[in-house]
C-alpha positions in Angstrom: 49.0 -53.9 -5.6 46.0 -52.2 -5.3 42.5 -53.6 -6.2 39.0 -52.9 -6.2 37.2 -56.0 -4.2 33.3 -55.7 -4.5 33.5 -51.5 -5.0 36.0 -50.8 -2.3 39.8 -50.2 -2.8 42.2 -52.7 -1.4 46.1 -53.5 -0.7 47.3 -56.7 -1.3 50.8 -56.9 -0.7 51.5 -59.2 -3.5 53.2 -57.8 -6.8 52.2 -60.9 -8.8 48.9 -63.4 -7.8 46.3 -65.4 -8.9 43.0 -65.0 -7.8 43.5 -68.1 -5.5 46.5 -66.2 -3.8 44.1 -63.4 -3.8 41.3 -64.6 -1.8 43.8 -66.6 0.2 44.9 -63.0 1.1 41.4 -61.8 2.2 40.9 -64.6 4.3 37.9 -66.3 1.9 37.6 -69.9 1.4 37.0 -70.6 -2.3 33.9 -73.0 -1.8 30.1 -71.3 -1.9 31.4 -68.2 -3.4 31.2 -67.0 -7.1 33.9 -64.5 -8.4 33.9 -62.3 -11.0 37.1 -60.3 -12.3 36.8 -57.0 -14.5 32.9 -58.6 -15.3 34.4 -61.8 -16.7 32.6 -65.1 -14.3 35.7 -67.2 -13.4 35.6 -70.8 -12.4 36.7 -72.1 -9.2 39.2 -74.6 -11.1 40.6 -71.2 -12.8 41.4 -69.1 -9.9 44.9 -70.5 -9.6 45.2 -69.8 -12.7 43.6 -66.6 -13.1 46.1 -63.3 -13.1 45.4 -60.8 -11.0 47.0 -57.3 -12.3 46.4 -53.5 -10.1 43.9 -51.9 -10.5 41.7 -55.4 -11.3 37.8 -54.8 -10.6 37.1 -58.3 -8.4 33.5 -59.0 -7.1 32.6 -62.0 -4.5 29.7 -63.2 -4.4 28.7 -65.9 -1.2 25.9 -68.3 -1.7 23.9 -68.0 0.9 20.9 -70.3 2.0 17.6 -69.1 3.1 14.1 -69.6 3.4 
């Protein structure tokens, strides 16, 4: 299925995930990141609940300390 993750096309083999399956995919640990999917915020206790269908518009945010 093919997806567009923070404005850049991607394959994810899966017909049928949930966001959780998605970032699990990618390699991104849920905690200190904020997700948004086609401009709607989702919670981290939604994303294994959260349906992820081609051509989805995901963005990832990481929280990122400074100073």
């Amino acid at each position: 299925m093919k997806l567009e993750i923070n404005g850049e096309i991607r394959e994810i083999s899966a017909a049928d995930a949930t966001l959780a399956e998605v970032l699990e995919a990618l390699g991104i640990e849920a905690r200190g990141i904020a997700v948004a999917c086609n401009d709607r915020v989702v919670r981290r206790g939604e994303f294994a609940q959260q349906r992820i269908a081609e051509g989805d518009r995901i963005e990832i945010v990481r929280a990122v300390a400074g100073g």
